[in-house]
KERO-911795 format. One record per residue (C-alpha): residue number from 0; x, y, z; residue in three letters. Coordinates in Angstrom, 1 decimal, padded with zeros to 4 digits. Layout:
// residues N
NODE, NUM, X, Y, Z, ALA
...
***
This chain:
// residues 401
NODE, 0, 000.0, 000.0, 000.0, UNK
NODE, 1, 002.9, 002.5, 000.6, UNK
NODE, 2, 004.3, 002.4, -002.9, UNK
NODE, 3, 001.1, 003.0, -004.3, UNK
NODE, 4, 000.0, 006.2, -001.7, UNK
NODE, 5, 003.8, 007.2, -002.6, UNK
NODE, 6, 002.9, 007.3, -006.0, UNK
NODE, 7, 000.3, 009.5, -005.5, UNK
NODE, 8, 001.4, 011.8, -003.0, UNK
NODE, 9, 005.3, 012.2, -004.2, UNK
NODE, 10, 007.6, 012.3, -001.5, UNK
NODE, 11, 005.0, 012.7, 001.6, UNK
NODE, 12, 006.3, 013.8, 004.9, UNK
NODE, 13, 007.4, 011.2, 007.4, UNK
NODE, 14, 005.3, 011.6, 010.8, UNK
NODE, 15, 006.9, 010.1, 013.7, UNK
NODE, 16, 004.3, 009.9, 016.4, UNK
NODE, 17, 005.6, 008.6, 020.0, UNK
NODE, 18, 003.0, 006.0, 021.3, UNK
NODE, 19, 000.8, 006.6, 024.4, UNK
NODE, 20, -001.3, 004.7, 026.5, UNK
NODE, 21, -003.5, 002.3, 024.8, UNK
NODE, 22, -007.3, 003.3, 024.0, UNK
NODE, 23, -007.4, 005.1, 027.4, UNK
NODE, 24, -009.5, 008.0, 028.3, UNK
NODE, 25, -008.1, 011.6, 029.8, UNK
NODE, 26, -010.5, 013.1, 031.5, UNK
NODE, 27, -010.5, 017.1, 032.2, UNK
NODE, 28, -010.3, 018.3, 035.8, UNK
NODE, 29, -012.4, 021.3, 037.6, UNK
NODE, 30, -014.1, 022.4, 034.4, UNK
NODE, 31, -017.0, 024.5, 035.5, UNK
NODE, 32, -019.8, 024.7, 032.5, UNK
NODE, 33, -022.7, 022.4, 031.6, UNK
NODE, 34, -022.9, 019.8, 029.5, UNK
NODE, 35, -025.0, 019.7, 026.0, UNK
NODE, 36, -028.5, 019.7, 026.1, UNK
NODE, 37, -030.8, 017.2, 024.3, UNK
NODE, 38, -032.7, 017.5, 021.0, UNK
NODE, 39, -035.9, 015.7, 021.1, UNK
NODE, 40, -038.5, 015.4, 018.4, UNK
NODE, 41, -042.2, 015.2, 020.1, UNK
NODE, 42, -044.9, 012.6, 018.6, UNK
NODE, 43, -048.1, 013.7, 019.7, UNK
NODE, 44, -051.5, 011.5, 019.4, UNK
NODE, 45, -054.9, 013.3, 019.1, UNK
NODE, 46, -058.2, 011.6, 019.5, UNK
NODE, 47, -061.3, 013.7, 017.8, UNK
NODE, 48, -065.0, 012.8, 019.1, UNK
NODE, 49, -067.7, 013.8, 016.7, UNK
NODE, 50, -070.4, 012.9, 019.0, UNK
NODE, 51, -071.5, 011.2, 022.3, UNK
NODE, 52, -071.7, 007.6, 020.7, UNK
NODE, 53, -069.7, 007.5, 017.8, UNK
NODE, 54, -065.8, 007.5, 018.4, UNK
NODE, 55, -063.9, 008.5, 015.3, UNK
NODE, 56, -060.6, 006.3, 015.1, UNK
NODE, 57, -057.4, 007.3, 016.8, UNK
NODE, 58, -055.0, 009.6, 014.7, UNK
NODE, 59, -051.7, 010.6, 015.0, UNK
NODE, 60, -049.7, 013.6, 014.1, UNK
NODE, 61, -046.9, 013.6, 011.2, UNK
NODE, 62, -043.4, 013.0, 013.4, UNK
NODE, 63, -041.0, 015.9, 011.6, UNK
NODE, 64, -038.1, 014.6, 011.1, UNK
NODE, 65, -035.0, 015.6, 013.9, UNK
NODE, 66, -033.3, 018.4, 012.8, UNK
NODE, 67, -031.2, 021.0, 014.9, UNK
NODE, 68, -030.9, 025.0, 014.0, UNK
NODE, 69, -026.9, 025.1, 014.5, UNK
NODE, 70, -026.6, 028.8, 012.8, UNK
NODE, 71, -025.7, 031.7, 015.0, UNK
NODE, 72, -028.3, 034.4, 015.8, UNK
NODE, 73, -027.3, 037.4, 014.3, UNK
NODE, 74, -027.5, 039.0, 017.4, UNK
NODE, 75, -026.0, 036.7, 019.8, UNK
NODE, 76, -023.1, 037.9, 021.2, UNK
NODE, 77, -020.2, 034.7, 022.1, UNK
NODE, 78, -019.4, 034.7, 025.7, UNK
NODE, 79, -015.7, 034.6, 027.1, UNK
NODE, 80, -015.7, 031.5, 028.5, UNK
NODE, 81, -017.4, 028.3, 027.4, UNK
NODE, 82, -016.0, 024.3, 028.7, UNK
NODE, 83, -018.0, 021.4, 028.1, UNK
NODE, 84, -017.9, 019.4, 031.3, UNK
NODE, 85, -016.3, 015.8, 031.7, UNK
NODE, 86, -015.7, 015.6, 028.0, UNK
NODE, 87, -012.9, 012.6, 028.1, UNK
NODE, 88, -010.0, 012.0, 025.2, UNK
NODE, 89, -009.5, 008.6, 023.6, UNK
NODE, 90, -005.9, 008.1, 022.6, UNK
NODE, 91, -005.9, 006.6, 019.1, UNK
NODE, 92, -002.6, 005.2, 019.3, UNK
NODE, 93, -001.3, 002.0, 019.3, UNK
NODE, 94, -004.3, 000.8, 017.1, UNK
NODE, 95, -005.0, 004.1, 014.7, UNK
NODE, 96, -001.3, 005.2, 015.3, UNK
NODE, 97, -002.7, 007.6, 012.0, UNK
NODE, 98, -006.3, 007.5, 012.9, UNK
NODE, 99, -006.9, 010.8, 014.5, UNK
NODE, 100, -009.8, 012.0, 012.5, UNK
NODE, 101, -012.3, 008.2, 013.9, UNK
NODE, 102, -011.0, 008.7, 017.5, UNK
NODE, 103, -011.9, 012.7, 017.4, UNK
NODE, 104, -015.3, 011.3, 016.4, UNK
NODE, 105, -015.4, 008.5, 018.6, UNK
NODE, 106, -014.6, 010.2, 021.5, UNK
NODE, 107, -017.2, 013.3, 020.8, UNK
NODE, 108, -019.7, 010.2, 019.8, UNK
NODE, 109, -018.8, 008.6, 023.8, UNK
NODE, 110, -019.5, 012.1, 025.5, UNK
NODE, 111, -022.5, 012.5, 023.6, UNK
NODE, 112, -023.7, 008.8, 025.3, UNK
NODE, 113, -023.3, 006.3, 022.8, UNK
NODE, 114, -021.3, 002.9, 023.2, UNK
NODE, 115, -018.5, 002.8, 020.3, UNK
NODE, 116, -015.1, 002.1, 020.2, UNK
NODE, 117, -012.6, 003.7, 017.6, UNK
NODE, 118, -011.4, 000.4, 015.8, UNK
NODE, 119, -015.1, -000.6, 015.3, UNK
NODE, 120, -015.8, 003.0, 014.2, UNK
NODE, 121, -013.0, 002.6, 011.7, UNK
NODE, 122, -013.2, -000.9, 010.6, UNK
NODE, 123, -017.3, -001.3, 009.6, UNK
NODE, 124, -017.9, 002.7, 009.1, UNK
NODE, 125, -015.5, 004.7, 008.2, UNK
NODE, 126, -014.9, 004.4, 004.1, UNK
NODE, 127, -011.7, 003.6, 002.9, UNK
NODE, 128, -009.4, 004.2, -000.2, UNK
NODE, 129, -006.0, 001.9, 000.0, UNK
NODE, 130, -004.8, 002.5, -003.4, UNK
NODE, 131, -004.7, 006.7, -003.7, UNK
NODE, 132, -007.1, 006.6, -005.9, UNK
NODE, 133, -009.8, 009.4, -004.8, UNK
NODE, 134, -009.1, 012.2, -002.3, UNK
NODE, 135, -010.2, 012.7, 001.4, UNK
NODE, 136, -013.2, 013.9, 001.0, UNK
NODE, 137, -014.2, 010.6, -000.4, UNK
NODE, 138, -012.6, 008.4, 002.0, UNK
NODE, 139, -010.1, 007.6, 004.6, UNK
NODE, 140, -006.7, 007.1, 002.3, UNK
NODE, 141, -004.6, 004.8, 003.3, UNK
NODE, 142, -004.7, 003.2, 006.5, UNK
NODE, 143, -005.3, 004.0, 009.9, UNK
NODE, 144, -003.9, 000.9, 011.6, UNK
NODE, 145, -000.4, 001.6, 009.8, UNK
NODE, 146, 002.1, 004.6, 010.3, UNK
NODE, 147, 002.1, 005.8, 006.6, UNK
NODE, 148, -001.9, 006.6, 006.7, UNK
NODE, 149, -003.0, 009.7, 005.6, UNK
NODE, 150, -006.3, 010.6, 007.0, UNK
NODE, 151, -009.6, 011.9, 005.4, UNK
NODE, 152, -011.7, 015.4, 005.3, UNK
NODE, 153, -014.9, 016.3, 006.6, UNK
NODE, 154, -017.5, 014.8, 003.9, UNK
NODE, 155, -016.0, 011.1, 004.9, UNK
NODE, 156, -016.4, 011.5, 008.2, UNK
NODE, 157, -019.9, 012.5, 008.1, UNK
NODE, 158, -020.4, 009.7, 006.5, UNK
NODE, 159, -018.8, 007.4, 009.3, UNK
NODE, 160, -021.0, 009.6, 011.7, UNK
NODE, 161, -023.9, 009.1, 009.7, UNK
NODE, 162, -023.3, 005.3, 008.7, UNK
NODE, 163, -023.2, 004.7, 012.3, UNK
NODE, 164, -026.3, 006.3, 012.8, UNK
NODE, 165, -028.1, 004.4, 010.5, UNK
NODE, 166, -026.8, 001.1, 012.2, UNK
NODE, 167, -028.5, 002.0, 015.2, UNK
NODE, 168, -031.5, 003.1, 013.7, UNK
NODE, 169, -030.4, 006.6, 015.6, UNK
NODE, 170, -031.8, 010.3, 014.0, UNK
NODE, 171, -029.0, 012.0, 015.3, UNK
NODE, 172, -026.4, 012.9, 012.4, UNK
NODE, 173, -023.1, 015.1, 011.4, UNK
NODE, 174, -022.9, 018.6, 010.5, UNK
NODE, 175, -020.5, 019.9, 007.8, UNK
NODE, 176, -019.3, 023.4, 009.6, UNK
NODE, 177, -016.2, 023.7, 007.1, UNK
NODE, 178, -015.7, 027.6, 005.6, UNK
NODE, 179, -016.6, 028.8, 009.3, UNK
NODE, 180, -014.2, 031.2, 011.3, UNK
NODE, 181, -013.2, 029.4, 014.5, UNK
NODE, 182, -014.6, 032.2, 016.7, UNK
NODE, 183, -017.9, 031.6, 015.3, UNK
NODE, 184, -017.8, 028.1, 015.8, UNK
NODE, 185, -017.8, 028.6, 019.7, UNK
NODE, 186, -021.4, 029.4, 019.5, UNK
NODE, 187, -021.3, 025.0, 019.1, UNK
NODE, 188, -019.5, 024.6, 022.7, UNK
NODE, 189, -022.3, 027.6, 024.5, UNK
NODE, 190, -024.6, 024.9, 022.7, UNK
NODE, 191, -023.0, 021.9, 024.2, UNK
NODE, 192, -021.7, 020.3, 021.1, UNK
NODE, 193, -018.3, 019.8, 020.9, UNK
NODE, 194, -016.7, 020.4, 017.6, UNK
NODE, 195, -014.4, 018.2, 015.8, UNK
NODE, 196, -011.5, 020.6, 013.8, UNK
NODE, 197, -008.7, 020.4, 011.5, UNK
NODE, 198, -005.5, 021.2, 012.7, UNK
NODE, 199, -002.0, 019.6, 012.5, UNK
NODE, 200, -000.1, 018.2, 015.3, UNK
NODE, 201, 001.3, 020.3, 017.9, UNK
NODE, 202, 000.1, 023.1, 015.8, UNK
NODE, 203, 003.4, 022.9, 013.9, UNK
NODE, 204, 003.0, 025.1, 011.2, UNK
NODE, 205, 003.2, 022.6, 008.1, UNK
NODE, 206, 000.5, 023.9, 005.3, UNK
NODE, 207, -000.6, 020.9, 003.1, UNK
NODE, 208, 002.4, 020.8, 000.7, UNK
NODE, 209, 002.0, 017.7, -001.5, UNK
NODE, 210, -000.2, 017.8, -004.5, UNK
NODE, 211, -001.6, 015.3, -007.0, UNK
NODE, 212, -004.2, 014.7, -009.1, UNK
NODE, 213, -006.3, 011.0, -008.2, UNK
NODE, 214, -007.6, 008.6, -010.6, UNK
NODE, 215, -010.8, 009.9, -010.4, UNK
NODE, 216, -009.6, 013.5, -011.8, UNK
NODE, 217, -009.5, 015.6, -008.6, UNK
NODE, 218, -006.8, 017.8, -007.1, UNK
NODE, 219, -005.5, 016.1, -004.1, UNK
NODE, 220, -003.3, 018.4, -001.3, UNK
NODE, 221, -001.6, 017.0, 001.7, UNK
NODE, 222, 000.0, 018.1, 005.0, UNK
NODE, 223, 002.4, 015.5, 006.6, UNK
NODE, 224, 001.5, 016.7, 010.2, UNK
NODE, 225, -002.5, 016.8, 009.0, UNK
NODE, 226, -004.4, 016.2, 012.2, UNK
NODE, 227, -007.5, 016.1, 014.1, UNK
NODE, 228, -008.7, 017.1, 017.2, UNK
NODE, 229, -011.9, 018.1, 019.4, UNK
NODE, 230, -012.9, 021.3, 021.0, UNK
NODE, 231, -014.4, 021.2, 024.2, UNK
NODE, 232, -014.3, 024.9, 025.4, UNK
NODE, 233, -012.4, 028.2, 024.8, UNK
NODE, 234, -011.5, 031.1, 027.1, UNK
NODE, 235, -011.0, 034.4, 025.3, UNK
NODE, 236, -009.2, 036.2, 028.8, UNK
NODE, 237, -007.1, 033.8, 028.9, UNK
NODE, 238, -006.5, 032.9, 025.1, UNK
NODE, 239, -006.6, 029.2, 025.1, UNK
NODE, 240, -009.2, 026.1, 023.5, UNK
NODE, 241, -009.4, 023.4, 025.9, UNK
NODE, 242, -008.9, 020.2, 023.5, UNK
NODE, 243, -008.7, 016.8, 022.8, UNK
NODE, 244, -006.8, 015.9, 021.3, UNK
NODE, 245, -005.7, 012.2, 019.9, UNK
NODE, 246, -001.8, 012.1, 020.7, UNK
NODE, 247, -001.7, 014.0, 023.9, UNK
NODE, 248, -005.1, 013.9, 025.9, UNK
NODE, 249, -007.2, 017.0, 027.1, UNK
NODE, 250, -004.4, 019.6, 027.2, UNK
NODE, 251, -004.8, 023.5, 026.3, UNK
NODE, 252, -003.7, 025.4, 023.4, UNK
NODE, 253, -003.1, 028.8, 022.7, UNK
NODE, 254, -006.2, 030.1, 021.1, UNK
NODE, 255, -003.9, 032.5, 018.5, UNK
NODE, 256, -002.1, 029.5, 017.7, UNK
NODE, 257, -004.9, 027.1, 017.1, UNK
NODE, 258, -006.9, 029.3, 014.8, UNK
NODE, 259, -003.8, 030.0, 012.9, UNK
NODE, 260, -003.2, 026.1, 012.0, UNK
NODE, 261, -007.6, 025.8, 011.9, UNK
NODE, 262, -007.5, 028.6, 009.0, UNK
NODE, 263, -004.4, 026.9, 007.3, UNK
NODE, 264, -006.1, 023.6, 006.7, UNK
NODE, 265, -009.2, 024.8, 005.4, UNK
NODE, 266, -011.4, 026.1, 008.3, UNK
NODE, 267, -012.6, 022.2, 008.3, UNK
NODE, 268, -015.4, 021.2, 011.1, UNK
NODE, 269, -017.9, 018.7, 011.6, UNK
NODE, 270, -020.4, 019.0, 014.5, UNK
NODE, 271, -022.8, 016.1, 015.9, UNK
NODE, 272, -026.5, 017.0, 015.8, UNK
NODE, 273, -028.4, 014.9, 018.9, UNK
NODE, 274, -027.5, 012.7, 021.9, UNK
NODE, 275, -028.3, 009.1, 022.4, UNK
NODE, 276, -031.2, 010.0, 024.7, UNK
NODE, 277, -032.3, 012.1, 021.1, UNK
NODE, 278, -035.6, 010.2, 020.5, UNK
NODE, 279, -037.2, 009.2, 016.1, UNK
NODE, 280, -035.6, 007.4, 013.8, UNK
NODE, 281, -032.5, 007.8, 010.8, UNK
NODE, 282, -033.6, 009.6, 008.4, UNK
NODE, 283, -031.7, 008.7, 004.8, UNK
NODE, 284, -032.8, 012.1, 003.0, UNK
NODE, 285, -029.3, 014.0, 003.8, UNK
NODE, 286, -028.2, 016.8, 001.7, UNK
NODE, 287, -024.7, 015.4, 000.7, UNK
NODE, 288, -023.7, 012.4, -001.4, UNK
NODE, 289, -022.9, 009.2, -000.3, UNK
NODE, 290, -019.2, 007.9, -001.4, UNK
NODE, 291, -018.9, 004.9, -002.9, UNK
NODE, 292, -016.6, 003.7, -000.9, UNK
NODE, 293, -016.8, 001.0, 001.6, UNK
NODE, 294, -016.0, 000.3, 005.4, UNK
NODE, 295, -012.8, -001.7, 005.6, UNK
NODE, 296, -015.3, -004.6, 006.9, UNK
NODE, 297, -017.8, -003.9, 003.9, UNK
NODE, 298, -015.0, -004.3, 001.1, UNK
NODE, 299, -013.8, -007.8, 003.0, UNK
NODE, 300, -017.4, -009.0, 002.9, UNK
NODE, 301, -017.8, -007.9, -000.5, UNK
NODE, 302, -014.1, -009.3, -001.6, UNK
NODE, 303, -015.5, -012.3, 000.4, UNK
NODE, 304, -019.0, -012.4, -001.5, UNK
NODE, 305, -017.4, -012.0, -005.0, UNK
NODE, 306, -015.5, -014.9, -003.8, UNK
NODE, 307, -017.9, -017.0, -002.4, UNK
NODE, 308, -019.9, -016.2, -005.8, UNK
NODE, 309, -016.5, -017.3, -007.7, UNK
NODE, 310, -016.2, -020.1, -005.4, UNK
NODE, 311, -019.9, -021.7, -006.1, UNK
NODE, 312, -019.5, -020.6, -010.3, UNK
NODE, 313, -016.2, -023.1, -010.8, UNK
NODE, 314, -017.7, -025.5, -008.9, UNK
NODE, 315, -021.1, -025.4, -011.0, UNK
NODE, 316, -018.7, -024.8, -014.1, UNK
NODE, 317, -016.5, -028.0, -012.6, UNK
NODE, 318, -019.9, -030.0, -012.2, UNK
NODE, 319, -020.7, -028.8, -015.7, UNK
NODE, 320, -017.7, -029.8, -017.2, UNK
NODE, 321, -018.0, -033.3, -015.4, UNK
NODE, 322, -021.5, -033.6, -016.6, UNK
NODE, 323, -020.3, -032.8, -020.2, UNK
NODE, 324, -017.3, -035.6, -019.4, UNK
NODE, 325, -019.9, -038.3, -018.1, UNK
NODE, 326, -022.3, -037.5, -020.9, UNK
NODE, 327, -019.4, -037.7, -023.7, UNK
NODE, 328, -017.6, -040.8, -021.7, UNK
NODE, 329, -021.3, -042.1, -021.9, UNK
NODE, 330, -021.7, -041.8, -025.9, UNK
NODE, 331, -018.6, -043.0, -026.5, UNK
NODE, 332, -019.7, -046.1, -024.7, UNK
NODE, 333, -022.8, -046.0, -026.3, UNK
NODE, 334, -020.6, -045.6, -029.9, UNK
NODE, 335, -018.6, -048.5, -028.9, UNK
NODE, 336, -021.4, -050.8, -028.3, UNK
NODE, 337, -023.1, -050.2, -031.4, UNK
NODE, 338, -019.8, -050.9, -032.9, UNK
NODE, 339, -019.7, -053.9, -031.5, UNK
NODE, 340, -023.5, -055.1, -032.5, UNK
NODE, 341, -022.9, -053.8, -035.6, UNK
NODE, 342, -019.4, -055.7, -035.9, UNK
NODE, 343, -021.2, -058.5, -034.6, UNK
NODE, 344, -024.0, -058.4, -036.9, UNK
NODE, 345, -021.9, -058.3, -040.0, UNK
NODE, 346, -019.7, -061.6, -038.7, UNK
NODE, 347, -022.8, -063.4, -037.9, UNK
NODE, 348, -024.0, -062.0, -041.3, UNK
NODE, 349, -021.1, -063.2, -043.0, UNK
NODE, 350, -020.9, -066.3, -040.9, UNK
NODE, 351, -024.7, -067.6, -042.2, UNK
NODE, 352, -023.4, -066.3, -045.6, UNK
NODE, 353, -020.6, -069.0, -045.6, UNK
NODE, 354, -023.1, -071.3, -044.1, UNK
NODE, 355, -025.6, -070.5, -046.5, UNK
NODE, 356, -022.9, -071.2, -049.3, UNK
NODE, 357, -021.6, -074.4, -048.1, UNK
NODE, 358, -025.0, -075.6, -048.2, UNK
NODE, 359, -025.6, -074.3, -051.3, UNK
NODE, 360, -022.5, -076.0, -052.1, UNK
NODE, 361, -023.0, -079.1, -050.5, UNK
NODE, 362, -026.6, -079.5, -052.1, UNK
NODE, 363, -025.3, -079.2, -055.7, UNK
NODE, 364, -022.5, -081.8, -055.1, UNK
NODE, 365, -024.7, -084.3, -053.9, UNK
NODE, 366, -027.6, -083.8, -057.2, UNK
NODE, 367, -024.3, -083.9, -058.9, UNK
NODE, 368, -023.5, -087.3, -057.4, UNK
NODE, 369, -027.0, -088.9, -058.0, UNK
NODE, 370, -027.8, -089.2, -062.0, UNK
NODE, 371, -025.0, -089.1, -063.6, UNK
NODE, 372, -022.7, -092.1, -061.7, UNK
NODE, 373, -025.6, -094.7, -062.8, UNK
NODE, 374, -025.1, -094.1, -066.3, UNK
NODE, 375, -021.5, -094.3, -066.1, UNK
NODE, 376, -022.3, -098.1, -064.3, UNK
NODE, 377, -024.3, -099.3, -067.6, UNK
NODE, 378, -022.0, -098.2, -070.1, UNK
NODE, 379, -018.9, -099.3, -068.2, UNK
NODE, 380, -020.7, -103.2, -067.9, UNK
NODE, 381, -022.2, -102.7, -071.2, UNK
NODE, 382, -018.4, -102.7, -072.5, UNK
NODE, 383, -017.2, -105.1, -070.2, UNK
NODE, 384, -019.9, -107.6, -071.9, UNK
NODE, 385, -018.9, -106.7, -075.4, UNK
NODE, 386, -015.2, -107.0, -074.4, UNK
NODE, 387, -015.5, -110.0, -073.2, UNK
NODE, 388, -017.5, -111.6, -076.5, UNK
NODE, 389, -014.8, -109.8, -078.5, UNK
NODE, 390, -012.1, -111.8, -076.5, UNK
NODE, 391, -013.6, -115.2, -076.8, UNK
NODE, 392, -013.9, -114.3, -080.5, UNK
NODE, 393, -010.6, -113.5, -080.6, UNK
NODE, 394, -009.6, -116.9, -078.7, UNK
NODE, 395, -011.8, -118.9, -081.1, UNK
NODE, 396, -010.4, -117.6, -084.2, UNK
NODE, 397, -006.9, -118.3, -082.8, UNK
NODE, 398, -007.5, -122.1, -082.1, UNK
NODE, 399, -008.8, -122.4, -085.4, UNK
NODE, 400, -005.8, -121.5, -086.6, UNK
***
């Protein structure tokens, strides 16, 4: 997999990331503001009577789909200081050692009440391109569980967020708050809904230097120290974003900084709309498009589907084949014994021939030997007689003498 992101991405910038704990959660101490509120959408039931006796049946009200106004009142001034309480990090490494973008989402999706963990986040949601050949708003490139991943943007991880969703038969869903300056976004934390941002790690000031163009014809830019984090409170006095972030745990950046490396990569946000407590159903009818991607989980069943379907096709094309065998093992057979009868037929055919002959044969030597050997008996005696008379004519002649 290397060779081929290398072929797409040039020379890309080695990241050396120092391993931390495994999977575990930091949590923030002596933060002092609320947590999010819930988003509920009501179904009401309404029984009309039209009279004293007759009862008109039960009918209930259209259930709106869940939705959440996340815009900024025009008028609504952001207040100084804004932490969402017992928000807790997960640390992505050692299993997504270049996974930060799932674990940001993970660990906003664990605040927010719902039971996930990052690797089953990544593996059977989050869609994912191997070979290079789209970009990241597509799909995770690369590979989280290895060191030369390269992460994904916004649109993908909506997805993830949404996928997830839809597993769980959950309305909540993602919220693409990209192209939004970073001071604006704190309206989200006032709101209780921590927001998942764009950055790169310890807000070392690398813009996304490596460019190519993907096999599916976009424009692909990349920032070796690309990273992802999630904001859980800002102070404005004191000029810090409380985050969590991946690699390090909940820890405090300077706000300057922060929004310098935020702008540099794109002003890129997501935001999660709801809380597991958020009552309805998913709703399908999103206004983005789905990638066609797949879940690292979803291509191996598919790569094991196609294979299964393989599988089963040579062995009905073996069985066919072996049919076509028996059935042409079975007319040569059949050829060989009507070779035989006929082979058969002709000796026996010839054999009564040479019977019928040396009948034939037999029958005209013996009417040969009937007639004609009597006659032969007369005219030899005949001459014997007249032999003999001429001899004793003979004899008497001579004694006369």
């Amino acid at each position: 997999m290397t060779g081929r992101l290398l072929k797409f991405a040039a020379a890309s910038a080695a990241v050396l990331i120092c391993l931390t704990s495994c999977g575990e959660k930091v949590s923030l101490m002596g933060a002092d503001s609320s947590g999010p509120s819930s988003d509920r959408a009501a179904n009401n039931g309404t029984e009309i009577l039209t009279t004293s006796v007759h009862v008109e049946p039960e009918t209930e009200e259209e259930t709106e789909s869940f939705s959440v106004d996340v815009a900024k009142p025009r008028d609504h001034k952001i207040a100084k200081r804004s932490v969402i309480r017992n928000f807790e990090t997960v640390l992505q490494n050692p299993e997504l050692p270049t996974g930060c973008e799932v674990t940001s989402l993970c660990q906003t999706l664990n605040y927010l009440g719902f039971d996930i963990d990052k690797v089953t986040l990544a593996d059977e949601f989050m869609p994912m391109d191997m070979d290079g050949s789209t970009t990241m708003d597509h799909a995770y490139i690369g590979d989280p569980k290895l060191n030369d991943g390269f992460g994904c943007f916004p649109p993908a991880l909506i997805q993830t967020a949404d996928s997830y969703f839809e597993s769980i038969d959950s309305p909540c869903y993602a919220e693409n708050m990209s192209d939004i300056d970073l001071q604006k976004l704190f309206y989200q934390i006032e709101e209780g809904r921590p927001v998942i941002a764009w950055v790169t790690i310890d807000l070392v000031e690398l813009a996304p230097e490596h460019r190519w163009t993907t096999l599916d014809g976009e424009e692909m830019w990349f920032s070796g120290m690309q990273h992802c984090v999630t904001i859980y409170g800002y102070d404005l006095d004191k000029k810090i974003v409380y985050v969590a972030d991946p690699l390090k745990g909940n820890t405090e950046y300077d706000l300057e900084r922060f929004e310098r490396m935020f702008d540099l990569l794109g002003k890129k946000a997501i935001i999660i709309c709801g809380d597991a407590e958020t009552e309805g159903s998913y709703d399908p009818n999103k206004d983005y498009k789905k990638s066609k991607y797949l879940s690292r989980n979803a291509q191996e069943a598919k790569k094991a589907e196609e294979e299964e379907a393989a599988r089963k096709q040579a062995e009905e094309e073996a069985k066919k084949a072996e049919e076509e065998a028996r059935k042409a093992e079975e007319e040569a057979k059949k050829a060989e014994e009507e070779a035989r009868a006929a082979e058969e037929e002709a000796a026996r055919a010839a054999e009564e021939e040479a019977r019928r002959a040396e009948e034939e044969a037999a029958k005209a030597a013996e009417e040969a030997a009937t007639e004609p050997p009597a006659t032969t008996a007369r005219v030899t005696s005949t001459k014997t007689r007249t032999t003999s008379v001429k001899t004793s004519s003979k004899n008497a002649t001579t004694t006369s003498r």
